[in-house]
N, C-alpha and C positions, 0 to 999 in steps of 0.2 A: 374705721376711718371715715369722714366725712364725705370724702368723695365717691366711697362704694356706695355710702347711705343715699347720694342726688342717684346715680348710673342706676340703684335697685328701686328708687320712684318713678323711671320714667315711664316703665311701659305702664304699672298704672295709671300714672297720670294722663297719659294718650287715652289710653280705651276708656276712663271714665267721662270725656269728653265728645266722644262719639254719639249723634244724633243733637250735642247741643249746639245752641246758636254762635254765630262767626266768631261773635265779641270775645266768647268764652274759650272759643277752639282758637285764636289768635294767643292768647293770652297764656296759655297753657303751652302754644309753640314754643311763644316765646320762654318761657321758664325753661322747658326741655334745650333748647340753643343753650341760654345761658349757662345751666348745668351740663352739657357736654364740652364750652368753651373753656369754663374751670379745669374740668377734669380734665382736657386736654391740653392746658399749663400746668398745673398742680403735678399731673401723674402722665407725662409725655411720654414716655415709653410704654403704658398700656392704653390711653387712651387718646392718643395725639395723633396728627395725620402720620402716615407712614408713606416717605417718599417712594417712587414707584422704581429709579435707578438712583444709583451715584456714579457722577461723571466727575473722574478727577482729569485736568489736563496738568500736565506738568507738559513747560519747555523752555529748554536754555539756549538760547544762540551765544554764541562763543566768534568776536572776529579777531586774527590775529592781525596785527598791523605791524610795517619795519617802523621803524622811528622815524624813519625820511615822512615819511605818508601819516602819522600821528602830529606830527609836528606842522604840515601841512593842514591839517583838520584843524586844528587847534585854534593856528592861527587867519584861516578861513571865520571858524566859529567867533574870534575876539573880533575880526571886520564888522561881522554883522551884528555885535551886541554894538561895536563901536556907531556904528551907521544908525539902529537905532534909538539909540541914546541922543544922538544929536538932533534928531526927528524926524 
């Protein structure tokens, strides 16, 4: 696969650039990023970051209300849509 083929250039590609000038050792970083950024869209489960936890929150609130007190909300709630409607 192509993507093994960039992951088995890189370490050559590093150490043949050792003792050359910036322009060269810049430009060879950069191919090495590029080729690790693929591989790690292309092949994310062998090559992509791996998150350090997973934090799930799960949470339900639940209110129970009598009908007296729903009905009182309700029409609380139509005041203030009414009130701002009018401006």
């Amino acid at each position: 696969m192509r993507v093994e083929k960039w992951i088995d250039e890189m370490v050559p590609m590093t150490d043949k650039v050792i003792g050359q000038e910036m322009a060269i050792v810049t430009a060879t970083r950069n191919a090495v990023d590029v080729r690790k950024w693929v591989a790690s869209r292309l092949m994310p489960n062998q090559y992509g970051d791996t998150p350090s936890g997973v934090t799930i929150n799960n949470q339900t609130n639940v209110m129970v209300l009598s009908e007296e007190r729903l009905r009182h909300l309700q029409e609380v709630r139509r005041k203030m849509i009414d009130a701002q409607n009018q401006g």
